[in-house]
N, CA, C and O atoms as CSV, one atom per row, in Angstrom:
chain,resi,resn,atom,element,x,y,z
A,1,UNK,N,N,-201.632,164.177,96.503
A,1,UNK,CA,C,-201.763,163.438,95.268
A,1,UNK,C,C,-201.567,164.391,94.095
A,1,UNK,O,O,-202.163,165.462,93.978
A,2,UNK,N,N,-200.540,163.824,93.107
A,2,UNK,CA,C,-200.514,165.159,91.725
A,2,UNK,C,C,-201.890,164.822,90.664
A,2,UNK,O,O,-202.484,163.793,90.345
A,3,UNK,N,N,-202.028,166.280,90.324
A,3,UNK,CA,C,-202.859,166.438,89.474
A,3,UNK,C,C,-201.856,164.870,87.791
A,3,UNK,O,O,-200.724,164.604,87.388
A,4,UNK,N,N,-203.325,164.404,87.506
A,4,UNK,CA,C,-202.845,163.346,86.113
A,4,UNK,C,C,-202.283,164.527,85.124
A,4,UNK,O,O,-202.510,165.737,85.124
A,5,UNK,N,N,-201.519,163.763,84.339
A,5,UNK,CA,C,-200.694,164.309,83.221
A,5,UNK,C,C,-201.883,164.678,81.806
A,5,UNK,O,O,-202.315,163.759,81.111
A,6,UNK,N,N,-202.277,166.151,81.568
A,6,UNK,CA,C,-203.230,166.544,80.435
A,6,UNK,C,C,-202.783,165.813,79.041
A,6,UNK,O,O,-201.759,166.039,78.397
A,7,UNK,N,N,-204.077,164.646,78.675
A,7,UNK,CA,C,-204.176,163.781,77.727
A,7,UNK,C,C,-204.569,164.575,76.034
A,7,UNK,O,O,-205.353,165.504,75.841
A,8,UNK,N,N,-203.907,163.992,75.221
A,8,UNK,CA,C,-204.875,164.722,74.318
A,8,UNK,C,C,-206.075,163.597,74.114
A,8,UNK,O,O,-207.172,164.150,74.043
A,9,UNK,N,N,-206.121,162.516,74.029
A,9,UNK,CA,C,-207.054,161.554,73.809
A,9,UNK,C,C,-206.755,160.428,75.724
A,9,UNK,O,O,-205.717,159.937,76.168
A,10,UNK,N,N,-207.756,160.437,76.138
A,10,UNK,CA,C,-207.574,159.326,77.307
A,10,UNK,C,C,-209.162,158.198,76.870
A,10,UNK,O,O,-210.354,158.448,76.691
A,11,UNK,N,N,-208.187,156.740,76.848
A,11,UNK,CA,C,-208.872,155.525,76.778
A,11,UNK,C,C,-209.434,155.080,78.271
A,11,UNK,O,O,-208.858,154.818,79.327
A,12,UNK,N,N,-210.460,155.106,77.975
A,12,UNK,CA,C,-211.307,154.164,79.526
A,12,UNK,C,C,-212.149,152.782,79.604
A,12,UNK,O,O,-213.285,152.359,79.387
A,13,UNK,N,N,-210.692,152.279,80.115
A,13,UNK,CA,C,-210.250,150.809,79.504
A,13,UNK,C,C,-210.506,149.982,80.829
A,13,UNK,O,O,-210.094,148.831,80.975
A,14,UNK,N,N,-211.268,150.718,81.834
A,14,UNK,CA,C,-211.855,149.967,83.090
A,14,UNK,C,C,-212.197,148.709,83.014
A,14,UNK,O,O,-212.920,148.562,82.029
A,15,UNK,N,N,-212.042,147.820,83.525
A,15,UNK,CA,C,-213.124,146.769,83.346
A,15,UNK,C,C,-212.509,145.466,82.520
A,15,UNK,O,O,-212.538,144.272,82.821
A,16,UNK,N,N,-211.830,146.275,81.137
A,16,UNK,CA,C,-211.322,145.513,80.490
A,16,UNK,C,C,-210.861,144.712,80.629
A,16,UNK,O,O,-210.432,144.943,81.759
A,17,UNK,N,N,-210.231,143.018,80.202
A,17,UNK,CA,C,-209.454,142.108,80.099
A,17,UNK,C,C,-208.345,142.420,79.207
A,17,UNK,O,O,-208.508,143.477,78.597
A,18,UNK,N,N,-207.349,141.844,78.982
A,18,UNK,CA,C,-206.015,141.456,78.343
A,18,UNK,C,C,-206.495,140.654,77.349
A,18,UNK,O,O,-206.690,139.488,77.690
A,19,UNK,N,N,-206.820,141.032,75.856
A,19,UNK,CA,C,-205.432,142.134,75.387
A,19,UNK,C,C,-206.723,143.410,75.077
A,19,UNK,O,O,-206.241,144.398,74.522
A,20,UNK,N,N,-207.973,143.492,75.306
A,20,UNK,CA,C,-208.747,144.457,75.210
A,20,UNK,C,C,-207.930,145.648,75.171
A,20,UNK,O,O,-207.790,146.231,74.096
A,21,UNK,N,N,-207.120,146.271,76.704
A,21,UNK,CA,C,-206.966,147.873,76.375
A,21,UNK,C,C,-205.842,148.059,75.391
A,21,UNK,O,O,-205.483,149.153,74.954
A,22,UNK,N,N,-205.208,146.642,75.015
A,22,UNK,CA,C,-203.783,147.158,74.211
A,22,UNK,C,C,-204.700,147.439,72.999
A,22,UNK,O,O,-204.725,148.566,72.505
A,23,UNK,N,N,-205.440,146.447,72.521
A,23,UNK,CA,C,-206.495,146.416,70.772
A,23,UNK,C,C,-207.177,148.219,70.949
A,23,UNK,O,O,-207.729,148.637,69.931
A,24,UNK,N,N,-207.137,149.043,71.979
A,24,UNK,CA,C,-208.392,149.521,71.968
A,24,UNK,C,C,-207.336,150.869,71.740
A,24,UNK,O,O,-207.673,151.857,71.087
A,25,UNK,N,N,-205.999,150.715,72.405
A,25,UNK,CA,C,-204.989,151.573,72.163
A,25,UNK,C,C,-204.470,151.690,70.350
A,25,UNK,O,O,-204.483,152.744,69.715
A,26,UNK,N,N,-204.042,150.333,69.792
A,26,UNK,CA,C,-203.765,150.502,68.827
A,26,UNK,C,C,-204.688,150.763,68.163
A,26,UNK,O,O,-204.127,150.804,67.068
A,27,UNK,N,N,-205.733,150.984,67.963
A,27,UNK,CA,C,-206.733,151.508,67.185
A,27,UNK,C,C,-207.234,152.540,67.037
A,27,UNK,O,O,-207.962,152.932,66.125
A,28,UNK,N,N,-206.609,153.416,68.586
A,28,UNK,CA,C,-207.435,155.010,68.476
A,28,UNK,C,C,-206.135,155.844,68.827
A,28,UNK,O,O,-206.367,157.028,69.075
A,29,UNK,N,N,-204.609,155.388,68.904
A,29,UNK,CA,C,-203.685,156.503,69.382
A,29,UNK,C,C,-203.668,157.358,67.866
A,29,UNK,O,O,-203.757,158.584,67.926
A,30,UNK,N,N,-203.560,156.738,66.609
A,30,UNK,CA,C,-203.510,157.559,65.385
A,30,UNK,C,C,-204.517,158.743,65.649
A,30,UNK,O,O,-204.462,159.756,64.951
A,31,UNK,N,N,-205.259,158.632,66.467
A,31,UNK,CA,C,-206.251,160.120,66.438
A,31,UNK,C,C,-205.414,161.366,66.762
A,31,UNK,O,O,-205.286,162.459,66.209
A,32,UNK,N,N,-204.772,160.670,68.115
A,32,UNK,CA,C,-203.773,162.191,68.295
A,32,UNK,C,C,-202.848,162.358,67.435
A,32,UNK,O,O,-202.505,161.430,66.702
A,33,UNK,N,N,-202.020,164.150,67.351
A,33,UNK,CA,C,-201.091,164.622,66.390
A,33,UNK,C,C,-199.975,164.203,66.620
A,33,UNK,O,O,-199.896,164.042,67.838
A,34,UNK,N,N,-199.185,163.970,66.202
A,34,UNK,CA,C,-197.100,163.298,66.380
A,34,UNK,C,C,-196.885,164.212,66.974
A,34,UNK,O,O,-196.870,165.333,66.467
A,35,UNK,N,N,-196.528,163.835,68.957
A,35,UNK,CA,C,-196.086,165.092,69.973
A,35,UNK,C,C,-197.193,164.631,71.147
A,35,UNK,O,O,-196.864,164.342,72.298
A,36,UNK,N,N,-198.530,164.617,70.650
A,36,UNK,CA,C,-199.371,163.935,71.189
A,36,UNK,C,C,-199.607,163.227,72.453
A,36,UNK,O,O,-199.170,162.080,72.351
A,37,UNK,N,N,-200.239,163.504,73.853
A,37,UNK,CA,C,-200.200,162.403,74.134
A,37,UNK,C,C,-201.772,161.340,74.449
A,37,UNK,O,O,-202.908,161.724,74.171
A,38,UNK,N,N,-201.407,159.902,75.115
A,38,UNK,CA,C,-202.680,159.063,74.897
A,38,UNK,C,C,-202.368,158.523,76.190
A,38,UNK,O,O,-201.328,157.957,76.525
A,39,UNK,N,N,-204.114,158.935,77.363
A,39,UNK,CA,C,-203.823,158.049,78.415
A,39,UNK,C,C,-204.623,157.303,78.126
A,39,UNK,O,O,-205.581,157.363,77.355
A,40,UNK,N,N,-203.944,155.989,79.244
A,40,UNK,CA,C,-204.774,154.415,79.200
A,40,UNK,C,C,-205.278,154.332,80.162
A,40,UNK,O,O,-204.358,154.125,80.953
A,41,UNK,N,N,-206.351,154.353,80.797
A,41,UNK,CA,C,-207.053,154.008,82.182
A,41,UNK,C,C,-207.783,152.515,81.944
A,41,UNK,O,O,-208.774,152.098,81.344
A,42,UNK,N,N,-206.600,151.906,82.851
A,42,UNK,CA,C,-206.601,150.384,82.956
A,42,UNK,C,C,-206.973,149.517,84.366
A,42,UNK,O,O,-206.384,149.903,85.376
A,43,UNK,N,N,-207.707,148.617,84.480
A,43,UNK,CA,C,-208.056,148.248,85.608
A,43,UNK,C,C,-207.470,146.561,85.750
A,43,UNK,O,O,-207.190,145.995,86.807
A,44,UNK,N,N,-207.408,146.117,84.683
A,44,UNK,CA,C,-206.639,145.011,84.469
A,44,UNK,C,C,-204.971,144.887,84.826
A,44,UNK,O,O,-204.239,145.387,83.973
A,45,UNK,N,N,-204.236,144.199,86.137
A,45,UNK,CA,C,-203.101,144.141,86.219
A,45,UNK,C,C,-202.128,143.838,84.717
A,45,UNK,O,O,-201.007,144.311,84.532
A,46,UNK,N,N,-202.469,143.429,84.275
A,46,UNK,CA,C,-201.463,142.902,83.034
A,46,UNK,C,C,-201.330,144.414,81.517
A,46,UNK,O,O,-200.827,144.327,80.397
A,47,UNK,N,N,-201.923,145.439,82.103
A,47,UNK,CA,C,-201.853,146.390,81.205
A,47,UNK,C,C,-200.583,146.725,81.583
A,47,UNK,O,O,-199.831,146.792,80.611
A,48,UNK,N,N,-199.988,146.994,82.787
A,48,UNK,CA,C,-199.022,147.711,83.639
A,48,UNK,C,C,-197.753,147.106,82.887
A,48,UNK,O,O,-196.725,147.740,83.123
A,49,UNK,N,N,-197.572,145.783,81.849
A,49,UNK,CA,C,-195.987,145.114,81.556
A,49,UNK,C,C,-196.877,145.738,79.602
A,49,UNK,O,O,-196.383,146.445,78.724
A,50,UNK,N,N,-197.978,145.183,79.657
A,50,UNK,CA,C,-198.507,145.445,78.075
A,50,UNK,C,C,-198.186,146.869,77.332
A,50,UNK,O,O,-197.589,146.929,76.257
A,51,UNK,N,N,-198.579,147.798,77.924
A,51,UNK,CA,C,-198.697,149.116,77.400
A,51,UNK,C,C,-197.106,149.470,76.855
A,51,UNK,O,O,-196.709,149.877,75.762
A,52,UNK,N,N,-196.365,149.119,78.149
A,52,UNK,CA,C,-195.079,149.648,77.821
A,52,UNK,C,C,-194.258,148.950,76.526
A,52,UNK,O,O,-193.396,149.402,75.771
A,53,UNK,N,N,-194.898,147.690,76.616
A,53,UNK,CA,C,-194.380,146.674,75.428
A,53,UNK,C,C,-194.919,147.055,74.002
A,53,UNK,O,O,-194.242,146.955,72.978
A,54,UNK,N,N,-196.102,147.465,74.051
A,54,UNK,CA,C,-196.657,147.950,72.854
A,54,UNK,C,C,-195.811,148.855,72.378
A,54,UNK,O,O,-195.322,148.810,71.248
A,55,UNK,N,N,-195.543,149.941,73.433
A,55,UNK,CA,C,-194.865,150.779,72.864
A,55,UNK,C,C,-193.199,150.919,72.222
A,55,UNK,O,O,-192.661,151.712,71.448
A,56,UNK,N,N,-192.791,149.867,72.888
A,56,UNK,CA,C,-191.269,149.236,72.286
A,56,UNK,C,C,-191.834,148.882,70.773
A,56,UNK,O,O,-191.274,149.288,69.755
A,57,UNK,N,N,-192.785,148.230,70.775
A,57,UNK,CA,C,-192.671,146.867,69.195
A,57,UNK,C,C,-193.545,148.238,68.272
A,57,UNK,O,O,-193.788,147.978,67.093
A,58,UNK,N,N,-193.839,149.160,68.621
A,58,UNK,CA,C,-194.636,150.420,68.096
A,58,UNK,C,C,-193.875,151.622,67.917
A,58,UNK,O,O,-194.246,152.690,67.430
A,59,UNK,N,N,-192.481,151.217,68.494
A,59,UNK,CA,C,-191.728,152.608,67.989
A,59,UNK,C,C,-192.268,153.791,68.605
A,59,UNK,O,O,-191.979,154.885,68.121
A,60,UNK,N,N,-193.369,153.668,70.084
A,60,UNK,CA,C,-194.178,155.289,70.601
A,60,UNK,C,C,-193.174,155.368,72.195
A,60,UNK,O,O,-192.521,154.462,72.714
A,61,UNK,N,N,-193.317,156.401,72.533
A,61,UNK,CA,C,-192.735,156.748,73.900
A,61,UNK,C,C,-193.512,156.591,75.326
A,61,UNK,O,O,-194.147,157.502,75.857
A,62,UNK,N,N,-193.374,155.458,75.780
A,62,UNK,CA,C,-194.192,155.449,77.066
A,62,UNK,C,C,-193.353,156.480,77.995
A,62,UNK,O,O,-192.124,156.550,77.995
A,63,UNK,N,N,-194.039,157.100,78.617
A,63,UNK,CA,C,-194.663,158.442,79.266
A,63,UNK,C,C,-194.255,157.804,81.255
A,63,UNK,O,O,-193.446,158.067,82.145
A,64,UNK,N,N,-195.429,156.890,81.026
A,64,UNK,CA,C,-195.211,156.245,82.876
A,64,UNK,C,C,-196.823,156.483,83.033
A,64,UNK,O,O,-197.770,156.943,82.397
A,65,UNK,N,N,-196.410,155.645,84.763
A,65,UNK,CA,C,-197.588,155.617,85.170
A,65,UNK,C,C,-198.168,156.602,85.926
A,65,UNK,O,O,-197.521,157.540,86.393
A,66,UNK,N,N,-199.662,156.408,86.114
A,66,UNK,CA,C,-199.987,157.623,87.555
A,66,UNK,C,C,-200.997,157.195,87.369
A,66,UNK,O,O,-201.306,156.501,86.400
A,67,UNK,N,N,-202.064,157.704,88.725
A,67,UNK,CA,C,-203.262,157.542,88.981
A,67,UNK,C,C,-203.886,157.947,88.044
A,67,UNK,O,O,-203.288,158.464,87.100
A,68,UNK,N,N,-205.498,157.798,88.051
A,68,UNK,CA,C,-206.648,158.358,87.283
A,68,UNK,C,C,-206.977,159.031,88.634
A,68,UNK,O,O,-206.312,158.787,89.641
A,69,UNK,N,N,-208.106,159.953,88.626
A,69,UNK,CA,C,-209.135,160.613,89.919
A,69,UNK,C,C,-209.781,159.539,90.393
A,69,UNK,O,O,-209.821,159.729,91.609
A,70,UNK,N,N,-210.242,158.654,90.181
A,70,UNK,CA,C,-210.436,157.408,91.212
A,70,UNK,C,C,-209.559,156.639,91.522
A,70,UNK,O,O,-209.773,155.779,92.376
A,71,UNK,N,N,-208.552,156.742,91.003
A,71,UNK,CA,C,-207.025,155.645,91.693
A,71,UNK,C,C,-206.642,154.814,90.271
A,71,UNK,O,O,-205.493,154.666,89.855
A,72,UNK,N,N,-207.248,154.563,89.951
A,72,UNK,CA,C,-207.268,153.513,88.552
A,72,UNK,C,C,-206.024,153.890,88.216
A,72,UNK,O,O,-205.566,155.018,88.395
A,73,UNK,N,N,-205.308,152.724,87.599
A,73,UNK,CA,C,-203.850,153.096,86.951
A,73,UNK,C,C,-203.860,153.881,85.313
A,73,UNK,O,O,-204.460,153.477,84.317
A,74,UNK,N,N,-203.168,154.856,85.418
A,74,UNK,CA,C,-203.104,155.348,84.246
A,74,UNK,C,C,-202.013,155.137,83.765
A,74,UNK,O,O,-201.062,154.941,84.521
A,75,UNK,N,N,-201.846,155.119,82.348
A,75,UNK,CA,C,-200.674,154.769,81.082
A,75,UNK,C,C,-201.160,155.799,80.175
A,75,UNK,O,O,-202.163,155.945,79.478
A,76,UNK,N,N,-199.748,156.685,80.508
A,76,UNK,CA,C,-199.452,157.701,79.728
A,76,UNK,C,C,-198.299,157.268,78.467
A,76,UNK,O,O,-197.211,156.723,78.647
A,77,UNK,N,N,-198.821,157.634,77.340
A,77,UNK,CA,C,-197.741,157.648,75.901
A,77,UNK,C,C,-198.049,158.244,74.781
A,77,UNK,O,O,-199.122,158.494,74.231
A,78,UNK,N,N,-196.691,158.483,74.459
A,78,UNK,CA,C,-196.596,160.110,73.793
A,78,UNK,C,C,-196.293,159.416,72.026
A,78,UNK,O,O,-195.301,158.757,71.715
A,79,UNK,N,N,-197.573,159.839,70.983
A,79,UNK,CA,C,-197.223,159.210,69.901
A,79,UNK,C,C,-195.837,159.607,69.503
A,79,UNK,O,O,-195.388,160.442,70.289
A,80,UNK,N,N,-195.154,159.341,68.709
A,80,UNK,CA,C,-193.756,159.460,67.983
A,80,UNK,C,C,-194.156,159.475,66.605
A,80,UNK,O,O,-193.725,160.368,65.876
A,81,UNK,N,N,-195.041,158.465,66.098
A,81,UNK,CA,C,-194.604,158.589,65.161
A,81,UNK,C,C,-196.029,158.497,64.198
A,81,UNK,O,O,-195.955,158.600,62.974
């Protein structure tokens, strides 16, 4: 199993419903610097089409997926802008 991709900010968005981890993303990726990146640790299937969409209509660079250390899906994306 690879080591997860080093976050500068990671959201732990377990548990959550749709549209919870996208609201919880647009609200805290401005923390990191432009270069940046922001993981999403999502437990909700519908983050997996969301995240990447955010990041189209957001102008940011989705990154991809990978595990968390418990399996949980992670969403990696790299601010732009």
């Amino acid at each position: 199993m690879s080591t997860p991709t080093t976050a500068d900010l990671e959201l732990d968005c377990r548990g959550m419903l749709c549209p919870l981890p996208i609201i919880e993303l647009g609200k805290r990726y401005a923390e990191v610097a432009v270069g940046g990146l922001v993981a999403v640790v999502a437990t909700d299937v519908a983050a997996r089409t969301d995240v990447p969409a955010w990041c189209r209509m957001r102008g940011q660079e989705y990154v991809g997926e990978e595990l968390a250390d418990d399996g949980s899906p992670r969403y990696v994306v790299r601010r732009v802008s």
